[in-house]
C-alpha positions as CSV (number, residue, x, y, z in Angstrom):
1,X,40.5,-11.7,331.3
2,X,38.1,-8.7,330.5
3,X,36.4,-9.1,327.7
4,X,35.4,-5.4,326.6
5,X,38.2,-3.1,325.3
6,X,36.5,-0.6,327.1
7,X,36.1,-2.2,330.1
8,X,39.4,-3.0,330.4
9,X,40.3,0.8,329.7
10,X,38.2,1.4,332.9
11,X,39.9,-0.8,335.4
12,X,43.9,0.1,334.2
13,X,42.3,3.7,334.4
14,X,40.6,3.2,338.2
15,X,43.9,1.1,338.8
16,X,46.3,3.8,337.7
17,X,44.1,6.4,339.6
18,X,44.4,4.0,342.7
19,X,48.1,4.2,342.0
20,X,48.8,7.6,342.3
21,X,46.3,8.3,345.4
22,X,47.2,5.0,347.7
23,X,50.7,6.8,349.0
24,X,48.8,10.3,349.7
25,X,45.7,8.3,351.3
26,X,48.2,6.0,353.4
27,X,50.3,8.9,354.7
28,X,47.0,11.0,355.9
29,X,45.7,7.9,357.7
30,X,49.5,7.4,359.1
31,X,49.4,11.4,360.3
32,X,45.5,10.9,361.8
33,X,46.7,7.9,364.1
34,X,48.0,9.2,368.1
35,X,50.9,9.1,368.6
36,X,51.2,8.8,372.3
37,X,52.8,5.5,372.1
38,X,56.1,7.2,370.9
39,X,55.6,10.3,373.3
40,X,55.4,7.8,376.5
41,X,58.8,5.7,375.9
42,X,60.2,4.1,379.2
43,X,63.2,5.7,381.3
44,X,65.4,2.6,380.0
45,X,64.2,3.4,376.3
46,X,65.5,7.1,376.6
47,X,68.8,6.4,377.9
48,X,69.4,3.6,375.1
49,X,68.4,6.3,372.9
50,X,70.3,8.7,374.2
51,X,73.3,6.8,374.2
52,X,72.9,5.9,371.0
53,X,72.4,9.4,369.8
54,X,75.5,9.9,371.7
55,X,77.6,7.4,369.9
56,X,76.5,9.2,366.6
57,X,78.0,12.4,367.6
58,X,73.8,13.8,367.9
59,X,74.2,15.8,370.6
60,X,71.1,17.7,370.1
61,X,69.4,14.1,370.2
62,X,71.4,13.0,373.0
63,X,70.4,16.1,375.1
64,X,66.5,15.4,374.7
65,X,66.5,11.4,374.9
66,X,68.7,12.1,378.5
67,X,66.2,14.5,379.4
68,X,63.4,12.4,378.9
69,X,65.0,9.4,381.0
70,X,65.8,12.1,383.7
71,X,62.2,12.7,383.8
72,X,61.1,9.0,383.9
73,X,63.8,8.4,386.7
74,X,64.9,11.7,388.6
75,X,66.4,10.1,391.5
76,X,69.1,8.9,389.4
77,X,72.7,10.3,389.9
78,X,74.5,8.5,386.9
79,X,71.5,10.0,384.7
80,X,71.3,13.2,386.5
81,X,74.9,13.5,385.6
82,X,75.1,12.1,381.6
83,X,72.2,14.8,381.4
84,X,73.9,17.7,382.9
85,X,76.8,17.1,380.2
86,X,74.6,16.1,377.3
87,X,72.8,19.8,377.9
88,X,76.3,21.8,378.1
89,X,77.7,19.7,375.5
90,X,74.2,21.3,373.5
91,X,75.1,24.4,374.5
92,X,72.1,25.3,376.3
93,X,73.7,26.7,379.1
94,X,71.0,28.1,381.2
95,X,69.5,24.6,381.6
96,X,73.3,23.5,382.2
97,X,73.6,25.9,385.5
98,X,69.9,24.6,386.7
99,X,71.0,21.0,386.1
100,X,75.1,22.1,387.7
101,X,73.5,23.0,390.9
102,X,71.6,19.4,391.3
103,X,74.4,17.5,390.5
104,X,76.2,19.6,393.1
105,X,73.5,18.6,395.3
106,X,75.2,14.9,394.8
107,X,78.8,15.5,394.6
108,X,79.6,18.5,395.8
109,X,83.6,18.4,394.0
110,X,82.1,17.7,391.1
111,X,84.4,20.0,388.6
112,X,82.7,20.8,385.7
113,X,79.4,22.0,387.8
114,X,81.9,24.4,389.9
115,X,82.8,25.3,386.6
116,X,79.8,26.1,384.9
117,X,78.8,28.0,388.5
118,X,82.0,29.9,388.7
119,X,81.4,31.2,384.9
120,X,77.7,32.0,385.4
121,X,78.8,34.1,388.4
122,X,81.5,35.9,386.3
123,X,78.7,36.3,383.6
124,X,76.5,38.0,386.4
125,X,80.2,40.1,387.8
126,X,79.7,38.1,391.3
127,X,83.8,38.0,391.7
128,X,83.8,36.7,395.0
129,X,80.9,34.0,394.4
130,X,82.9,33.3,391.5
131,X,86.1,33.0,393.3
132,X,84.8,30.6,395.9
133,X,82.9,28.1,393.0
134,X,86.6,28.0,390.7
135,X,88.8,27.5,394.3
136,X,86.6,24.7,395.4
137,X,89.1,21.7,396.0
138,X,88.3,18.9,394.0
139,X,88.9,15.8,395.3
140,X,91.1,13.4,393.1
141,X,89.2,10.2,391.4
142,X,91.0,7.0,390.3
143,X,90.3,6.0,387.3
144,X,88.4,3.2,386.9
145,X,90.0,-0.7,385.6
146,X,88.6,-3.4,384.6
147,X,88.6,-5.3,387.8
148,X,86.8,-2.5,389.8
149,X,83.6,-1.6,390.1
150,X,83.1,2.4,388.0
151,X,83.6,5.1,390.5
152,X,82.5,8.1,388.1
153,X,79.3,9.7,389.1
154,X,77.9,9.3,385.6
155,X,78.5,5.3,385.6
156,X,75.1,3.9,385.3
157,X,73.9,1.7,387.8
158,X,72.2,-1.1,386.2
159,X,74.1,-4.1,385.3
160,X,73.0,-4.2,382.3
161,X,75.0,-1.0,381.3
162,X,78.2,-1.8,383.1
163,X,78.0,-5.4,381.2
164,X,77.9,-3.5,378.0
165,X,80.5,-1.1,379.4
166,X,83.2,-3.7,380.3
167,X,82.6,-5.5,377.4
168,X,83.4,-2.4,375.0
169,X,86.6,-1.7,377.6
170,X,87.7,-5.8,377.2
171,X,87.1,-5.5,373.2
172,X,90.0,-2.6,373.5
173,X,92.3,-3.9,376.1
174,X,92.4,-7.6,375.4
175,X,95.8,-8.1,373.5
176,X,95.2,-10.4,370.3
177,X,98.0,-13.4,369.9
């Protein structure tokens, strides 16, 4: 208890002053800190992301959290691939044909990359470069079941992924009784 009316006028003053100047003065300490920890996320980290991004229709998100795992891990075809559609799906298509002709690289039938090859070579009036990219025949994939192991080239890898994969698929195949 303070005993001085104005005392106490002077600490709910200072207090009410502390009030209105701790967000400001937290928020400028917040915005001083580095922030490389969130610039330097792991491979695995970007591809949850960028799933997840995926899953909430962000595609601009999506594109850039792909990106990033393509980065951390460029050896990978399932990545190399999920990117390549993540950009065009983005509509950055000049990034798309860069990425088209890597994923070629790894499966040469792969459709949509003829695609995006054949149209850039329309774009730049190359008819018979164009003609040769659309007339490529693609070889025709099974689709994948639940008892065999994914044959897409975007399928990740790890187990971890597949396990989350099939166990989306079994939530909407397996017949309730």
């Amino acid at each position: 208890m303070i005993p001085s009316p104005l005392l106490r006028r002077a600490v709910v003053a200072a207090l009410a002053a502390l009030a209105i100047t701790w967000p400001g003065m937290v928020s400028a300490w917040a915005q001083a800190q580095p922030r490389e920890g969130f610039a330097r996320t792991s491979p695995s980290g970007s591809y949850l992301a960028a799933r997840h991004a995926g899953d909430q229709r962000d595609v601009a998100a999506a594109a850039s959290y792909y990106r990033a795992a393509l980065r951390g891990d460029p050896r990978n075809n399932e990545l190399l691939g999920r990117t390549f559609l993540a950009v065009l799906a983005n509509g950055e298509v000049d990034e798309g044909v860069k990425l088209a002709e890597h994923v070629l690289q790894v499966d040469k039938n792969d459709r949509i990359a003829r695609l995006v090859l054949g149209v850039r070579a329309i774009k730049q009036k190359q008819y018979p470069v164009a003609r040769r990219e659309l007339a490529q025949p693609a070889k025709r994939r099974r689709p994948p079941s639940a008892s065999s192991a994914p044959t897409s080239s975007i399928r990740p890898r790890c187990a971890w992924c597949r396990a989350t994969e099939v166990f989306s698929r079994g939530r909407e195949t397996t017949p309730t009784r």
